[in-house]
LUMDO-664592 format. One record per residue (C-alpha): residue number from 1; z negated, x, y negated. Coordinates in Angstrom, 3 decimals. Layout:
N
{site NUM {Z X Y}}
...
***
This chain:
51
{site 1 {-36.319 30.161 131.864}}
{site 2 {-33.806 28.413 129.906}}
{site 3 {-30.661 28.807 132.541}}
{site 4 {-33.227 27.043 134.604}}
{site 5 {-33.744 24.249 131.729}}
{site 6 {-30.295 23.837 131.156}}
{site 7 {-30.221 23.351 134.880}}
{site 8 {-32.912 20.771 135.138}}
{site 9 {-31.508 18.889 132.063}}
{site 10 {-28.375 18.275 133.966}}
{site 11 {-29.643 16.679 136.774}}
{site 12 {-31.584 12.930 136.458}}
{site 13 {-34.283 13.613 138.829}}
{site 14 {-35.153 16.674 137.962}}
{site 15 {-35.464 16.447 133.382}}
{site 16 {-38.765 14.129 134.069}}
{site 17 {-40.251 16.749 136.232}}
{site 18 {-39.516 19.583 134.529}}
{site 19 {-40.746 17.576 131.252}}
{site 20 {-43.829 17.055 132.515}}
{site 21 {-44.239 20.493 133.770}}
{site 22 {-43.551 21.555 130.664}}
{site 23 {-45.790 19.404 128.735}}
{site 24 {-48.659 20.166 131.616}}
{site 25 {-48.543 23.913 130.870}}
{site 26 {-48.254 23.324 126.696}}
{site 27 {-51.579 21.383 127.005}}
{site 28 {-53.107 23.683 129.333}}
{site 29 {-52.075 26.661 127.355}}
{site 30 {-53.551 25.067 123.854}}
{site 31 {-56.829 24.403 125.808}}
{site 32 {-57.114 28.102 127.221}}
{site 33 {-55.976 28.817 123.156}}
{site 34 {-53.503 31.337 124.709}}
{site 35 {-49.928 31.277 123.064}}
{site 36 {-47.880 27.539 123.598}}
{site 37 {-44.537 28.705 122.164}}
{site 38 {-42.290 29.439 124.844}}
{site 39 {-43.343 25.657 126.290}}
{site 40 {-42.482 24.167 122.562}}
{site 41 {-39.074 26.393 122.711}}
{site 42 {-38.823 24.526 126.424}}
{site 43 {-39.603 21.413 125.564}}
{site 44 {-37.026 21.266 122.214}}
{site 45 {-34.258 22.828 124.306}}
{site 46 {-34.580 20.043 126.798}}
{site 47 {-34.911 17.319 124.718}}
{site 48 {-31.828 18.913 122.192}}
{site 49 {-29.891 19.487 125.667}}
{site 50 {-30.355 15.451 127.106}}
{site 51 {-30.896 14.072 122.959}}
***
C-alpha cells in the first residue's frame, strides 16, 4: 500500500484520486466502527510525500 502511495503522490492526476479514495474508505471505516488507521497512516504519508 504505500509503494502504491508513493506512486500516486508522484503523479498530478492521480494524488486527488487516491486522496479521495482514501478519505472515502476512512469515513466508511469510522461509520462501520471497524479500525481507520491504516487510511490515517495513508492519508499522512500522502500529504507528508506532496506537503
Amino acid at each position: 500500500e504505500q509503494g502504491f502511495i508513493c506512486r500516486a503522490a508522484s503523479n498530478p492526476l492521480a494524488r486527488p484520486v487516491k486522496e479521495a479514495d482514501l478519505r472515502d474508505n476512512l469515513r466508511q471505516a469510522r461509520q462501520a466502527g471497524v479500525a481507520s488507521t491504516k487510511y490515517e497512516t495513508g492519508l499522512r504519508l500522502l500529504d507528508g510525500l506532496t506537503g
